[in-house]
N, C-alpha and C positions, 0 to 999 in steps of 0.2 A: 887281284885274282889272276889264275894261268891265262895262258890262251887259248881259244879251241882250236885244235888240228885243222891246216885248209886241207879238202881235199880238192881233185880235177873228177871230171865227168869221163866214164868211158871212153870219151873222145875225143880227149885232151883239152878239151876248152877250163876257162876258169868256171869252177861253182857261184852261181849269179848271187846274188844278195836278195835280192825277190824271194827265189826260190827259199835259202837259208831262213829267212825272217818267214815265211809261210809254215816251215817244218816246225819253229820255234812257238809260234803264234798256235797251231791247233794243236799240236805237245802240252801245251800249260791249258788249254781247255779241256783238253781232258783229262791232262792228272787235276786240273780244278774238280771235273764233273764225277773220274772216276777213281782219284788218287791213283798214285805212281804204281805203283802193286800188281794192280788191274788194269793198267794202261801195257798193251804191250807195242811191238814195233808195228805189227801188222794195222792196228786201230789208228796209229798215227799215219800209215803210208795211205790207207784208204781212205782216212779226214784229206788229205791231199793231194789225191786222187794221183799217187805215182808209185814205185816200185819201191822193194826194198833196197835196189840195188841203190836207186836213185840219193834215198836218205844217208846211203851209207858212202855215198862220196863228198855227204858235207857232215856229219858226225858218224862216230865208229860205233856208238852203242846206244842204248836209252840211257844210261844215266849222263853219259856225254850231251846227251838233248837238255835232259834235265840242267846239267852243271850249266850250259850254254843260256840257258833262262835263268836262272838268278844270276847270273855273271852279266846281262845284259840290266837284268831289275837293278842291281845295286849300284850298279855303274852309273844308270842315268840316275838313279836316287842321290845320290853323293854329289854329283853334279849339278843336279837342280838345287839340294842344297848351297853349297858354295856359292850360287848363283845369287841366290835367296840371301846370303850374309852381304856379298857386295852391295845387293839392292839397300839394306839396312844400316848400311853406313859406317858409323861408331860410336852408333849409340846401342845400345845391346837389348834396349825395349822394341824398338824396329827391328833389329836382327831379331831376336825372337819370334817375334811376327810373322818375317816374312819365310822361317822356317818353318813352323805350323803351318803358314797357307800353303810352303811347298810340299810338304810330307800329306797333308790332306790330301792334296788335289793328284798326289801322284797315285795314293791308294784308293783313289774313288776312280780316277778315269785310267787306270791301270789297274784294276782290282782285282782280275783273275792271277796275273806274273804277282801281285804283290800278295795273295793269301797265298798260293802256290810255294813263295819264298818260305813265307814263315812255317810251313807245315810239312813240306817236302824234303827240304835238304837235308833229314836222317839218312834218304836211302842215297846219299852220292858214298865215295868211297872216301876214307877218313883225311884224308891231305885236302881235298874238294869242300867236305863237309869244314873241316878249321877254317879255309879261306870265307867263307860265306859267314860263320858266328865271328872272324875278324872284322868283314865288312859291317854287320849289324853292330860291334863295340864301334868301329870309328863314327858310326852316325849318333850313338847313343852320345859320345865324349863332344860330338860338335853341338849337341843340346847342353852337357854338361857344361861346356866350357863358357858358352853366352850365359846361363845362368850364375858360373860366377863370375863372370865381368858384372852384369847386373847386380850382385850381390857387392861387390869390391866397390860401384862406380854408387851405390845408395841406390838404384833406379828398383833392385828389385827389395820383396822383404816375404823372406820366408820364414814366419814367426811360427811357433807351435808352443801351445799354451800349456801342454807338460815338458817341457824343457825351458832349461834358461836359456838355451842357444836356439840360433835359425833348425830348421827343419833339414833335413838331409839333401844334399844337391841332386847325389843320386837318385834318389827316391822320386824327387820331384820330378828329374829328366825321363824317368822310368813312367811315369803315371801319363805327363804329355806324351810321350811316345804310344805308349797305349790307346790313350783320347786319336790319336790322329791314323794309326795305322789298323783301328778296328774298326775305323768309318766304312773301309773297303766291305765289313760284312753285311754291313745294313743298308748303307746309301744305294738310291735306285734313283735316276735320274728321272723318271716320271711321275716321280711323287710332289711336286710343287717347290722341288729345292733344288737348285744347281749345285753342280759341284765348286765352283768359286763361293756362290754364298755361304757353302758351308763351310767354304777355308776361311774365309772371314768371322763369322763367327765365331769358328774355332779360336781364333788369333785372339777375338776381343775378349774372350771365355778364359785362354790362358794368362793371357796380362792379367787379368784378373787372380789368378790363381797364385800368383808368384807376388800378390801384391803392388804391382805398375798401372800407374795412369792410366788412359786409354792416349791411343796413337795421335800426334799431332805433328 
């Protein structure tokens, strides 16, 4: 994805990263609580308790705030993926795994930046908006592509009992993906479930799914 514009402060100093991550942070609470539409510049300066002038020497607009939020959610999501495949080895029932528990655990304890991702980025402008459904295919092909190692390696088996052949890879990576990034609507940490137990879960629910052992 692009970069966001740095900008300096009135007074020549560099824009802090405090500050930036602050504008960023009550930005996606309120296009959480009031969608982007209804969220103007003034609601964010005042969640912030600072000027407009101020927001507008580390982004040039709101949907530059905006773009700045899913460019920051995707980034770390892709990366805690990749993290999650090293962890998993080469075996592709572990990498699986530990892909569910990361895409779980990113949209339960990052679950305003990650509902915000999926709902928002119609209103960025159309080169912003293609980057952001680029980065959503690259996560979807790293689900697809452990499904077919596990498919190639016997580990998984995706039967469907009106066809002769396995089940769609697509489909499948499409459905996991779903199970793990709509936890963000409902998961409430005060309800008697952690957010790890439920990426666990998840993990032992999808091997399941795909036809694989449980983890060992």
């Amino acid at each position: 994805m692009g970069t966001t514009r740095s900008r300096k402060t009135t007074d020549g100093a560099p824009a802090t990263a405090s500050m930036s991550r602050r504008i960023l942070d009550e930005a996606a609470r309120l296009f959480y609580e009031d969608g982007f539409p209804a969220t103007s510049v003034r609601k964010i300066t005042a969640a912030c308790g600072v000027t407009a002038g101020s927001l507008y020497n580390h982004y040039g607009s709101k949907e530059e705030v905006l773009y700045a939020i899913l460019k920051r959610a995707h980034e770390d999501s892709e990366r805690t993926l990749e993290e999650g495949l090293l962890r998993g080895g080469d075996r592709a029932d572990r990498q699986l795994a530990e892909l569910v528990r990361e895409l779980t655990l990113f949209h339960t304890e990052r679950r305003i930046e990650g509902l915000v991702a999926r709902t928002e980025w119609r209103h960025l402008p159309p080169e912003q908006a293609k980057e952001v459904l680029d980065a959503q295919q690259r996560v979807r092909r790293i689900f697809e592509r452990t499904l077919e190692r596990g498919l190639n390696a016997g580990r998984f088996h995706l039967s469907d009992p009106r066809s002769p052949g396995p089940a769609r890879v697509d489909v499948a990576a499409k459905a996991i993906l779903d199970m793990c990034i709509n936890a963000g609507q409902w998961f409430r940490p005060d309800r008697g479930l952690s957010a790890r137990e439920l990426a666990d879960q998840y993990a032992f629910l999808v091997l399941q799914l795909v036809g694989a052992g449980p983890e060992d």
